[in-house]
C-alpha positions as CSV (number, residue, x, y, z in Angstrom):
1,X,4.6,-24.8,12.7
2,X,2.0,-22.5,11.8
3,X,2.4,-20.3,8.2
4,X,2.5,-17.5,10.5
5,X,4.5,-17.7,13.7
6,X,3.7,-15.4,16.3
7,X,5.3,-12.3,15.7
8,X,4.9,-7.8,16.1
9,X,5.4,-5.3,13.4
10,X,4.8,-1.8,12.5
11,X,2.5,0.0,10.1
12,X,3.9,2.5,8.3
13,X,4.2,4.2,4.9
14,X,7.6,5.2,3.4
15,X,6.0,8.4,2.8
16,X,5.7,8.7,6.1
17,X,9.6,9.0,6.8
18,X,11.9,12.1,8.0
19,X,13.8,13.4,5.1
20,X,15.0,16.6,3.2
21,X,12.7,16.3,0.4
22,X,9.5,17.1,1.4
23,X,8.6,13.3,1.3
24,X,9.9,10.3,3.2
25,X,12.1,7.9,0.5
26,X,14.0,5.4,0.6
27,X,16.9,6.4,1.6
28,X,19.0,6.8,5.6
29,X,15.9,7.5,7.3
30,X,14.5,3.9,6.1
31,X,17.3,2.0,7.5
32,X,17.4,3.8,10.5
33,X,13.6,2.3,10.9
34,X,14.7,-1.2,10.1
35,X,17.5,-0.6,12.6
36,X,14.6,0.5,15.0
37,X,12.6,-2.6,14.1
38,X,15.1,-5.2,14.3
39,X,16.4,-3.1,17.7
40,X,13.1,-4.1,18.9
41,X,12.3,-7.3,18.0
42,X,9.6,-6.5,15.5
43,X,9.4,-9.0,12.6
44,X,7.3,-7.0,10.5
45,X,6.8,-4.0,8.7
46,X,3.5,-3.2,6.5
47,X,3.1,-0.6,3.8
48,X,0.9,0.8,2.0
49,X,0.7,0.3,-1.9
50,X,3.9,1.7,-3.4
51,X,2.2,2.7,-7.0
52,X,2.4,6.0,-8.5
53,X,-0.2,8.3,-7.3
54,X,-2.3,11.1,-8.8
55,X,-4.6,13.3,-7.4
56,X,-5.5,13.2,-3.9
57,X,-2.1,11.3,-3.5
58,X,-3.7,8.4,-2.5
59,X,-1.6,5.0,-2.6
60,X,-5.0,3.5,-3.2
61,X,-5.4,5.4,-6.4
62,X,-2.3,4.5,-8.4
63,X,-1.9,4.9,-12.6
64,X,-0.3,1.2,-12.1
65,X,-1.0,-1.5,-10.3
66,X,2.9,-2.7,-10.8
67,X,4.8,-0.1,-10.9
68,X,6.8,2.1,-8.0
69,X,6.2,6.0,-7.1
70,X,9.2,7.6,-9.1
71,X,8.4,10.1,-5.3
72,X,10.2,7.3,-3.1
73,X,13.6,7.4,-5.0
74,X,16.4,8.8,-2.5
75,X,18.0,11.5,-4.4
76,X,20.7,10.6,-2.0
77,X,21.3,7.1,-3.1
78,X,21.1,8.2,-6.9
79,X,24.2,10.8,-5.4
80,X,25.6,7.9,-4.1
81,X,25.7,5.8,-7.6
82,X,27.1,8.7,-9.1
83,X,24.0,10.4,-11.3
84,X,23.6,13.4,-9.0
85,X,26.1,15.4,-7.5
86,X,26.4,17.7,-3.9
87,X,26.1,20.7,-5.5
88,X,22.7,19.7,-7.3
89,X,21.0,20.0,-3.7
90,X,22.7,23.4,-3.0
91,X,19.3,25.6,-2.9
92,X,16.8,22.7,-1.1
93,X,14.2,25.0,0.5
94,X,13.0,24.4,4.2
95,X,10.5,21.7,4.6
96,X,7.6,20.8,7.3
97,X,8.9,18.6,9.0
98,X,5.7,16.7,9.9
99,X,3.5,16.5,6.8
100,X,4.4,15.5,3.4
101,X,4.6,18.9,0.8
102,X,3.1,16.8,-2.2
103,X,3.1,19.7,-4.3
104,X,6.6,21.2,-3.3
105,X,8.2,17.8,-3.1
106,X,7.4,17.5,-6.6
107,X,8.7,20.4,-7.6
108,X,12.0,19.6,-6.0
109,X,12.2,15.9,-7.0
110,X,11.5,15.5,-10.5
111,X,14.2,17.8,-12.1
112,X,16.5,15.9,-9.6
113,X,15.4,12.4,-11.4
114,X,15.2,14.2,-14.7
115,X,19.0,15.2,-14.0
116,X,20.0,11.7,-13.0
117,X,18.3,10.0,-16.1
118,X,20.1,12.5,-18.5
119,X,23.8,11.8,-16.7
120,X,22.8,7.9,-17.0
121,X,22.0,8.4,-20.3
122,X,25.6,9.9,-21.3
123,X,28.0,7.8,-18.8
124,X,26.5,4.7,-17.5
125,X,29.0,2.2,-17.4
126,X,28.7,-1.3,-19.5
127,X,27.3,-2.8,-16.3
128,X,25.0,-0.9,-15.5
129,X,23.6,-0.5,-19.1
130,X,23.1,-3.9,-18.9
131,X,21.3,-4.4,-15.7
132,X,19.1,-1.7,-16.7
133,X,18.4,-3.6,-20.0
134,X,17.9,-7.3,-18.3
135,X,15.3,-4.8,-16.0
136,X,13.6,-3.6,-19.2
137,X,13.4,-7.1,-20.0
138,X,11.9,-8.4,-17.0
139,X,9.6,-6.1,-16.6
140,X,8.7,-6.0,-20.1
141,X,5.3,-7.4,-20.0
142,X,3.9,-4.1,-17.4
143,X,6.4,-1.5,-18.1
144,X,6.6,-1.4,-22.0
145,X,2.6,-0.1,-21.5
146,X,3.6,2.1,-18.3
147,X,6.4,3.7,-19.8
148,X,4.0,4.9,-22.5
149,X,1.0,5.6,-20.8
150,X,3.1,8.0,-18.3
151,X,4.7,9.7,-21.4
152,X,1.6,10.3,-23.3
153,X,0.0,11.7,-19.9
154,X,2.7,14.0,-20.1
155,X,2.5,15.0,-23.8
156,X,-0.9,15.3,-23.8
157,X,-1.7,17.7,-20.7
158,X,-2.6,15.2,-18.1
159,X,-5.5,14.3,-19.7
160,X,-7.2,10.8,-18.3
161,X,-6.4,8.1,-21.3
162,X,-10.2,7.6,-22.0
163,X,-9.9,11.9,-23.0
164,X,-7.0,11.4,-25.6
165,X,-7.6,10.9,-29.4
166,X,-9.8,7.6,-30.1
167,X,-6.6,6.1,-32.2
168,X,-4.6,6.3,-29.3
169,X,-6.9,5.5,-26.5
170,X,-8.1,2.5,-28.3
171,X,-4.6,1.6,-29.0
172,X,-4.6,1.1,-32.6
173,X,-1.4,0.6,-33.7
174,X,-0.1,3.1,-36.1
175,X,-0.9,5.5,-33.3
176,X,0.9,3.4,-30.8
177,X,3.9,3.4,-33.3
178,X,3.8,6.8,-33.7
179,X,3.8,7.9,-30.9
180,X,6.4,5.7,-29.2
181,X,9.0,7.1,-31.9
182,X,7.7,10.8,-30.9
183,X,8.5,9.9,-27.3
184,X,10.9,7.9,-27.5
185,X,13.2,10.0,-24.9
186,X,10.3,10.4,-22.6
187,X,9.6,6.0,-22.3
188,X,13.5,6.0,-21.7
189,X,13.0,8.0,-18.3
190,X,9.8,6.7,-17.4
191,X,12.3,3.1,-17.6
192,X,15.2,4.7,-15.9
193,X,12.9,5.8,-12.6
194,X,10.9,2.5,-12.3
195,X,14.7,1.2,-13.2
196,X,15.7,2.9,-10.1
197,X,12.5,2.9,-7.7
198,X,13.4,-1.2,-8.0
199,X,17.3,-0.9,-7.7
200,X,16.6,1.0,-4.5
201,X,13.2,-1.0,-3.2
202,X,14.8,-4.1,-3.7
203,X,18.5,-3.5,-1.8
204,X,16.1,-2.0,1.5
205,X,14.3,-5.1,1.5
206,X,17.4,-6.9,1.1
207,X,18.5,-4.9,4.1
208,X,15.2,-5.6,5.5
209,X,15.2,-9.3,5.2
210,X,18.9,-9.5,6.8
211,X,17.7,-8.2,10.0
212,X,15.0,-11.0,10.5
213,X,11.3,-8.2,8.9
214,X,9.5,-9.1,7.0
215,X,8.2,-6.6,4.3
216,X,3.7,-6.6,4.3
217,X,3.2,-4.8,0.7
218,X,-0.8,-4.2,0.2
219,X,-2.9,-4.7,-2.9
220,X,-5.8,-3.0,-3.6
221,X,-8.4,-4.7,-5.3
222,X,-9.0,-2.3,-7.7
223,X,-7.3,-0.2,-10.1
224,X,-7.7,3.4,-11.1
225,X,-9.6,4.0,-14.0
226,X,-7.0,6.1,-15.6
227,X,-4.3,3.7,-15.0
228,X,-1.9,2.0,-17.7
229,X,-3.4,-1.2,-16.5
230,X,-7.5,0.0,-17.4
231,X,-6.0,1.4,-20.9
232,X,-3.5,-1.3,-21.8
233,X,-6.0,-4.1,-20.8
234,X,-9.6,-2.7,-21.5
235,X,-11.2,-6.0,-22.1
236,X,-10.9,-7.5,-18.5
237,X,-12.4,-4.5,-17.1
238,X,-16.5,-3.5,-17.4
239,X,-16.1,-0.3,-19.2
240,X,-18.3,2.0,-21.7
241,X,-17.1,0.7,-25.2
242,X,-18.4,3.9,-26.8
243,X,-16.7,6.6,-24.4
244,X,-14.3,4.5,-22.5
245,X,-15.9,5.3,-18.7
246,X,-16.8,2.9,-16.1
247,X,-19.8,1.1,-16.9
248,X,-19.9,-0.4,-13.7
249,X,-17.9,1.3,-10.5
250,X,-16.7,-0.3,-7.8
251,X,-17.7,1.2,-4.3
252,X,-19.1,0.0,-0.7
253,X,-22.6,0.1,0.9
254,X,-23.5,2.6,3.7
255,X,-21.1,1.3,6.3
256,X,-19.5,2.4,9.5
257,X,-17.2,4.9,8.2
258,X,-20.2,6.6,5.4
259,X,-23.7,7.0,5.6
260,X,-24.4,7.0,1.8
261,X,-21.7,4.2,1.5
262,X,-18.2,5.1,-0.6
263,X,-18.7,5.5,-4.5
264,X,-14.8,4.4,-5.6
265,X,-15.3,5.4,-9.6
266,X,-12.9,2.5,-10.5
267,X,-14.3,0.1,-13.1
268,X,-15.2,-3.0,-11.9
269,X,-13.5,-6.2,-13.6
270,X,-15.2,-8.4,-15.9
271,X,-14.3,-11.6,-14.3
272,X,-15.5,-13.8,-17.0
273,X,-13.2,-12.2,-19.8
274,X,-10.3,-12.6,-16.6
275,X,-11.3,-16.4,-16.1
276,X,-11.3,-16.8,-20.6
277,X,-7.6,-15.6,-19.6
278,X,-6.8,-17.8,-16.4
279,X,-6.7,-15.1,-14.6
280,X,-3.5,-14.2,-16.3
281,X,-3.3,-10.6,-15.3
282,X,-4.4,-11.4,-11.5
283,X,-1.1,-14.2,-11.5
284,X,1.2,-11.4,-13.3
285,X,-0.1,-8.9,-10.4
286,X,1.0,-11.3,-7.6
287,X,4.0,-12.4,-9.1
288,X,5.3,-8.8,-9.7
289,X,4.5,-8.4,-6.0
290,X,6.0,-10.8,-4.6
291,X,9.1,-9.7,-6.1
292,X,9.4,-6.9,-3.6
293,X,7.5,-7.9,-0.6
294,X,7.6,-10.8,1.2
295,X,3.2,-11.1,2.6
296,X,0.7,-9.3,0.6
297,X,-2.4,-7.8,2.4
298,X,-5.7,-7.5,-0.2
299,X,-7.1,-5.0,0.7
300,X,-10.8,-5.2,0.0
301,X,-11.1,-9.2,0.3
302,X,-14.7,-9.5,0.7
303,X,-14.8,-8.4,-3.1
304,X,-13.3,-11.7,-4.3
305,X,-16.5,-13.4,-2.9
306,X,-19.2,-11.2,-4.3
307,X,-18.3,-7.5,-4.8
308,X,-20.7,-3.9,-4.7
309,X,-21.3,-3.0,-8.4
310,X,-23.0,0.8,-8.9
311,X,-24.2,1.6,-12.5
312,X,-22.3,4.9,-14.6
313,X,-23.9,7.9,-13.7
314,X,-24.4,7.3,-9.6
315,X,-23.0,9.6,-7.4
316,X,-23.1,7.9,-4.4
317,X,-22.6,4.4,-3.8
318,X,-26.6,3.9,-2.6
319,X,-27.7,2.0,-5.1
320,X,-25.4,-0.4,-5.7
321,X,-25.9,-4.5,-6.1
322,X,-24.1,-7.5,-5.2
323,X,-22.5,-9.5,-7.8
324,X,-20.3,-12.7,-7.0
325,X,-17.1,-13.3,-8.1
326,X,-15.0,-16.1,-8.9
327,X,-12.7,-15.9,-5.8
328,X,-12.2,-19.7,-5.0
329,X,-11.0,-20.7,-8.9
330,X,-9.2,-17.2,-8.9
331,X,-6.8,-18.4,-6.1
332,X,-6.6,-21.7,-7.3
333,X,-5.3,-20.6,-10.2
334,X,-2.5,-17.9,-8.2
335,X,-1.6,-21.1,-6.1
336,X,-1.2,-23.5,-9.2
337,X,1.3,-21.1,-10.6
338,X,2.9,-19.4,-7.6
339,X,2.7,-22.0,-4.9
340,X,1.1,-21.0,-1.5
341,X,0.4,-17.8,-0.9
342,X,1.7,-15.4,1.9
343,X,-2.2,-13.3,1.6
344,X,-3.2,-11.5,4.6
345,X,-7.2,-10.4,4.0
346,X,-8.5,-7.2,4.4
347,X,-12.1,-8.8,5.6
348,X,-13.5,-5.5,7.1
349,X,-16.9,-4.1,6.3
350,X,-19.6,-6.5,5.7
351,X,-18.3,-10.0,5.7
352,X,-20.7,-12.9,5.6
353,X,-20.8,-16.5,5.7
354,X,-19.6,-16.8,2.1
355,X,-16.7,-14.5,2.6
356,X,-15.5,-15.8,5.8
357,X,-15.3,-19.0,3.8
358,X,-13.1,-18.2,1.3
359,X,-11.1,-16.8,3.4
360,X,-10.7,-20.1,5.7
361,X,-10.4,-22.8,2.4
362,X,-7.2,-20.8,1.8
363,X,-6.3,-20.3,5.4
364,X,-5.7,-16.8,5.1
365,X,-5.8,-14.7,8.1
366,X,-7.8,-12.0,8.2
367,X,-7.9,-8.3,10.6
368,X,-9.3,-7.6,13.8
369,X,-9.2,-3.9,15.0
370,X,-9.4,-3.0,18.5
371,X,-11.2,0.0,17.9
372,X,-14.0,-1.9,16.7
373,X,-14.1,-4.1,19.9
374,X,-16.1,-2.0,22.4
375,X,-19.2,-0.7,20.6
376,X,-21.6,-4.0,21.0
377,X,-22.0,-6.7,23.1
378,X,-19.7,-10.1,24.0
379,X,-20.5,-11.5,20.3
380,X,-18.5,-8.7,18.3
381,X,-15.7,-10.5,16.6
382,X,-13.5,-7.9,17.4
383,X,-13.3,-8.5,21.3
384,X,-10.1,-10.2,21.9
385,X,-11.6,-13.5,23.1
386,X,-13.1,-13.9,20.1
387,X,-10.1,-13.9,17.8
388,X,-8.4,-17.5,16.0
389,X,-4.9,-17.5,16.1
390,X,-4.6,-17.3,12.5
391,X,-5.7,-13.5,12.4
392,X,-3.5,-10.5,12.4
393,X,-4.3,-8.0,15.4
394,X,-4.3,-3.9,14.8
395,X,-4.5,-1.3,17.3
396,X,-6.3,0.5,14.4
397,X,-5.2,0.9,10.6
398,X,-4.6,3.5,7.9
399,X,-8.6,4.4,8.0
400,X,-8.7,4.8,11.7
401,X,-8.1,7.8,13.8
402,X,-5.1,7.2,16.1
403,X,-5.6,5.4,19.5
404,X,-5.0,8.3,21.1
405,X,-7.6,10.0,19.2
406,X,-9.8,7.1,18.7
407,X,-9.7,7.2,22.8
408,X,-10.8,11.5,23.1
409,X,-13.8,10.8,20.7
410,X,-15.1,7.2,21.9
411,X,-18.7,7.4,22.9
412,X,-19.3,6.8,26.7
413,X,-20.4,3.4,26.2
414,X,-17.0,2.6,24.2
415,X,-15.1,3.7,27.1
416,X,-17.1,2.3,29.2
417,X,-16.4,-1.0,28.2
418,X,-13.4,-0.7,27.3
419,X,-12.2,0.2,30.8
420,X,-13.9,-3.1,32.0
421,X,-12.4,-5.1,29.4
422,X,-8.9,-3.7,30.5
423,X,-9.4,-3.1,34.2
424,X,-7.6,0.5,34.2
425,X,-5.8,2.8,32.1
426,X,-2.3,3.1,33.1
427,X,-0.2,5.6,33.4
428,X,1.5,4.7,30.1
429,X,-1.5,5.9,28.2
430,X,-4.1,4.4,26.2
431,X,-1.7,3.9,23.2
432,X,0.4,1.6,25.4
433,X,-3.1,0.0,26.8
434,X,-3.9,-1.3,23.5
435,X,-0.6,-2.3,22.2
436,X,-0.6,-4.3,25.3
437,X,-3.6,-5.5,25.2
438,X,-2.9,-6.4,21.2
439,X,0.3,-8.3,21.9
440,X,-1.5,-10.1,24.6
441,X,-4.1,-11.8,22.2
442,X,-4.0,-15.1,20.8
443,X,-3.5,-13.5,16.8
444,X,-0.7,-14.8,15.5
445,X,0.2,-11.1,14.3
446,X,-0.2,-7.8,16.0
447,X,0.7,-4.8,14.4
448,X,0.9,-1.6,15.4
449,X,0.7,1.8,13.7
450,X,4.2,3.6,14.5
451,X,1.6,6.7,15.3
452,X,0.3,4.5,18.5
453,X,3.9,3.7,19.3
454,X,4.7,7.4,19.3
455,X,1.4,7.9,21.2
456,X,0.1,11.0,19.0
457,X,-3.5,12.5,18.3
458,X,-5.6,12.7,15.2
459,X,-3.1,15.6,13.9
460,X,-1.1,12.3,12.9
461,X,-4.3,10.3,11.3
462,X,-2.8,8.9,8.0
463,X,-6.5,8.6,6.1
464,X,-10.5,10.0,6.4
465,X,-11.9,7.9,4.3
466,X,-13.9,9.8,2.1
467,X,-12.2,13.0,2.0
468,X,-11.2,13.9,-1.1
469,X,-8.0,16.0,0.1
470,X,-5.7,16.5,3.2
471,X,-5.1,12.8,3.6
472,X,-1.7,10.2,3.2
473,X,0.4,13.5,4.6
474,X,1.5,12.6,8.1
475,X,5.4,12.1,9.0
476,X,7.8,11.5,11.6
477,X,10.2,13.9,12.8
478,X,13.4,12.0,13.0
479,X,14.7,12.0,16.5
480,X,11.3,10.2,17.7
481,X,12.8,7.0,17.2
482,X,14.4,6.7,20.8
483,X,16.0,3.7,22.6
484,X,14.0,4.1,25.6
485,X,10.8,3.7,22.9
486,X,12.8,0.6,21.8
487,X,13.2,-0.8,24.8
488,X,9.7,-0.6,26.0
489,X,9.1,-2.1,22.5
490,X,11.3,-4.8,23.4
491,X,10.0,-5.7,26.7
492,X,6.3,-6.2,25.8
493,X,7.4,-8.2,22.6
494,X,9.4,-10.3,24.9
495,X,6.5,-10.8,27.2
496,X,3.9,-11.9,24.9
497,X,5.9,-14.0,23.3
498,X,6.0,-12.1,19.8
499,X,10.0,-11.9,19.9
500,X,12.3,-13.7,17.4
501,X,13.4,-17.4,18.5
502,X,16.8,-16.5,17.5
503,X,17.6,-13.0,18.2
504,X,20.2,-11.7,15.3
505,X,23.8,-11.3,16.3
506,X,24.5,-14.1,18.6
């Protein structure tokens, strides 16, 4: 029995869902999806990071590398548990339907949670007191430093943690006391949302889980700079000691998607204080992970092997150098402690020898994206015949342009050979094509963006990797989810042999 059995799944972000709010959350419109899934026989649904985002919105970009986006919570569900009421959503404005309103949403939501903490402040009952407490326990060892960080971001103007006051920054600790008196009420609602961004997480995975998906959470390698994890842990990353900025940024070559490569800004880590540590910060990472997802995709695997290192002061990502990294006794050390690992790799970009190796000694599967399939000759490793079974098939991911819009802008060559490859395009459409052709491979996984389900254009791209703005906005409307969508679904996960060996209900 393989670690993987042979299965099909969805990408999507919970962002990405219909709601009333401006932004999809995690409430109805999310277990209508798993409804959807499980109608379908799809085994798997991927996210994107779940973290807190700042600006640019990016999931990839989060101030914590543990904790959940306070902009998921379903002010329905807090309705529900009796810490908002019906007339609290009496003046909701009219939404877009099909993008996320990041700015408006916010605007909307966090006097809604604001509310909710202040009524579970004054009437929560003994139980649920207590389960907030044990939480607060639990999750002690990351959210006693989020808490804080997010409240001192708020009484200090936004300003990134390496801009406050040196005491504080450098977290000496009659600053840190002081301060955690002065915002004491603050730390209790930064608590009560992650409190509740879990309570709610964890019961839609539980939901998840009973109808046979699996949940694919995603971990980028790197932090943001101005994270609680850079400020509360300065010594494993390489940072400025003087001024507190990234000594060393992490970034990409010239690739595919950027001529001058992709400067990132986040500090690199300094894996030899990390390894001093046994990794302990890495295995707390994972763990809190795996605690709400049941695979984790790294994104950005190759950097475990050797990763692209650009001095302070570059603006692009040019002139950059290779450094290794301790990836083999960094594993080693997750496994010894959490058993093996459910790791799907992100091993996209430049992947050599060394990479695919580490990869392979932990029998991780990596990506293969169709797009990428038809701009070469027979050797590119993303033709179909190519592909192990231990892989993980996409139509195309977050960073790709739909198929549908990959499709209008493929060169002639591309189309050219992907027309021989396939023999014709049917009438379904090209979206159908490659989700065909996907499920068809040997990968033990395919998945599928729900935007190539739904068989939309580039107005529904998720990510242009680097662009600053515009990006992570795209949603469903929330009748697109139809049963003759389902079916076809069905059939084709049937046919290639993806569908569950016991289907649920009988």
């Amino acid at each position: 029995m393989p670690t993987f059995p042979r299965a099909a799944g969805i990408l999507l972000h919970p962002t990405s869902l219909p709601g009333r709010f401006g932004i999809g959350d995690l409430g109805l419109a999310a277990y209508r999806l798993i409804d959807f899934l499980s109608n379908s026989y799809q085994q798997l649904w991927q996210v994107l990071p779940l973290g807190p985002t700042g600006y640019g919105n990016s999931p990839y970009m989060c101030y914590s590398a543990m904790a959940g986006n306070p902009l998921l919570i379903s002010p329905e569900q807090l309705q529900e548990n009796g810490l908002l009421s019906q007339e609290d959503f009496a003046n909701l404005p009219e939404f877009e339907g099909d993008r996320v309103e990041y700015d408006r949403a916010i605007e909307i939501k966090i006097p809604l949670l604001r509310k909710a903490c202040e009524n579970f402040r004054n009437n929560a009952s003994e139980l649920q007191q207590q389960e907030f407490a044990g939480f607060c326990r639990a999750k002690g060892y990351w959210l006693d430093d989020y808490a804080l960080f997010m409240a001192l971001k708020d009484a200090l103007e936004d300003k990134s943690w390496y801009d406050w006051e040196p005491e504080i920054a450098r977290r000496q600790p009659e600053a840190m006391e002081k301060w955690r008196q002065q915002l004491d009420g603050e730390i209790f609602y930064q608590k009560f949302i992650q409190f509740e961004f879990f309570q709610q997480w964890s019961k839609l995975k539980r939901y998840a889980n009973m109808h046979g998906i699996q949940i694919i959470g995603d971990i980028p390698i790197y932090v943001a700079h101005d994270s609680a994890d850079v400020w509360a842990n300065p010594e494993i990353f390489c940072l400025d000691e003087e001024t507190g900025a990234a000594a060393l940024m992490a970034g990409v070559p010239p690739d595919y998607f950027s001529a001058t490569g992709q400067l990132w800004g986040n500090p690199v880590y300094n894996w030899e204080a990390l390894q001093q540590q046994h990794f302990k910060w890495w295995v707390q990472r994972f763990e809190a992970m795996l605690d709400y997802v049941d695979i984790i995709r790294i994104d950005h695997f190759r950097g475990f092997e050797s990763y692209w290192a650009v001095k302070e002061g570059e603006t692009t990502a040019i002139n950059g150098t290779w450094i290794e990294a301790p990836g083999v006794e960094l594993f080693e050390a997750i496994a010894q402690q959490l058993g093996k690992l459910p790791v799907l790799a992100e091993d996209l970009g430049i992947i050599t020898p060394e990479v695919e190796a580490l990869r392979d000694r932990f029998e991780f599967p990596g990506m293969k994206i169709l797009q990428f399939a038809y701009g070469s000759d027979a050797a590119n490793p993303y033709l179909p015949f190519n592909y192990p079974r231990n892989c993980v098939v996409y139509t195309g991911t977050h960073d790709n342009d739909t198929s549908v819009g990959w499709f209008n802008t493929a060169s002639d060559y591309e189309k050219q050979r992907l027309l021989l490859y396939m023999g014709c395009i049917s009438p379904d459409g090209i979206h159908w094509d490659l989700i065909r052709l996907a499920f068809s491979t040997t990968a033990n996984q395919a998945i599928i963006p729900l935007q190539d389900i739904l068989g939309l254009g580039s107005e529904a791209r998720m990510n242009v990797p680097s662009q600053a703005e515009g990006n992570w906005a795209w949603r469903y409307q929330p009748d697109v989810l139809t049963q003759e969508l389902s079916d076809r679904l069905k059939l084709y996960t049937e046919l290639y042999g993806r569908a569950p060996q016991v289907t649920h209900g009988g």
